[in-house]
N, C-alpha and C positions, 0 to 999 in steps of 0.2 A: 693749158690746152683746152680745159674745156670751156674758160671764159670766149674764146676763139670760139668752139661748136656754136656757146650760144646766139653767138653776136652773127653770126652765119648763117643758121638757123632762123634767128627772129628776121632777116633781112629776107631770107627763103619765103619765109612764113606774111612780110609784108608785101614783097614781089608778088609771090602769086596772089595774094587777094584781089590785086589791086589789074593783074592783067586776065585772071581766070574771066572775068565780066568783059572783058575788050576780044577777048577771042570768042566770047560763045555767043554773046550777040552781035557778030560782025554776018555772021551768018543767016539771024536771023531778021524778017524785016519786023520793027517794032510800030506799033500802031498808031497812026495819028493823034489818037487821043493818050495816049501813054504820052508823047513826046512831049504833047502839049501840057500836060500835069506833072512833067518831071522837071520844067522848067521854072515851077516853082519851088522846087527842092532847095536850091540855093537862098532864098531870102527865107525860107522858112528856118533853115538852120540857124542862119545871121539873128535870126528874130529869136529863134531858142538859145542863144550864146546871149546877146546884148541886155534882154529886157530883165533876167534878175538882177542883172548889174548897176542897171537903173534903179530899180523897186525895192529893193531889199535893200538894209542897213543895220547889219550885225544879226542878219538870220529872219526879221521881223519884216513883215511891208510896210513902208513907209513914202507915201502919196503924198505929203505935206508941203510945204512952201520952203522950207530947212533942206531939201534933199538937192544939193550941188546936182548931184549929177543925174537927177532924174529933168531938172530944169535947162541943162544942157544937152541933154539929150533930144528935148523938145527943140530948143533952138535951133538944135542940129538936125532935127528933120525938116523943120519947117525951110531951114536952110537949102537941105538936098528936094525937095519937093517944087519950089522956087527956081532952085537955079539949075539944076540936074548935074552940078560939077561936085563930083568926088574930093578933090582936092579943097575947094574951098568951104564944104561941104565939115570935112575934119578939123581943117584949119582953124575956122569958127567953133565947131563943138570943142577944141580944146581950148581955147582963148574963152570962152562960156565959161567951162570948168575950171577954169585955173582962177576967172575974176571972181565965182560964184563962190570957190571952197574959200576964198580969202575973207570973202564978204560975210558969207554963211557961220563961220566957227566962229 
């Protein structure tokens, strides 16, 4: 029973965080410049997820010509910046990464 409360509970607890902000600013009008600086939120997070993934290698930064997957990552923007297709944008960054880690170890 009470793995139940909690599992109910945490579902409570994600529910509301997630509609308390959709109900209290539905009401209120948000500023031009707010809307326009919140639409960088999204690549800025992507950009805090992706770039230790790249640069770091076992805790350490590592910028060097050895790092698979910081040199596919390159490709892989250069790719998305070029073509603006998502899809092949990935496709390339993992076909990078898979020829780079073979060639690299």
């Amino acid at each position: 029973m009470n793995y139940w409360l909690i599992i109910f509970g945490m579902g409570f607890v994600t529910f509301g965080t997630r509609l308390l902000p959709i109900v209290l600013l539905e009401r209120i009008e948000i500023p031009f410049v707010i809307q326009r600086a919140l639409r960088f939120v999204p690549p800025a997070v992507l950009s805090a997820i992706i770039l230790p993934e790249l640069v770091l290698r076992d805790g350490a930064l590592d910028l060097s010509l050895g790092n698979a997957r910081l040199i596919a990552g390159v490709i892989a923007a250069l790719v998305a910046w070029r073509t603006k297709n998502v899809v092949l944008t990935i496709a390339i960054g993992m076909i990078a990464l898979w020829v780079l880690s073979a060639i690299v170890r």
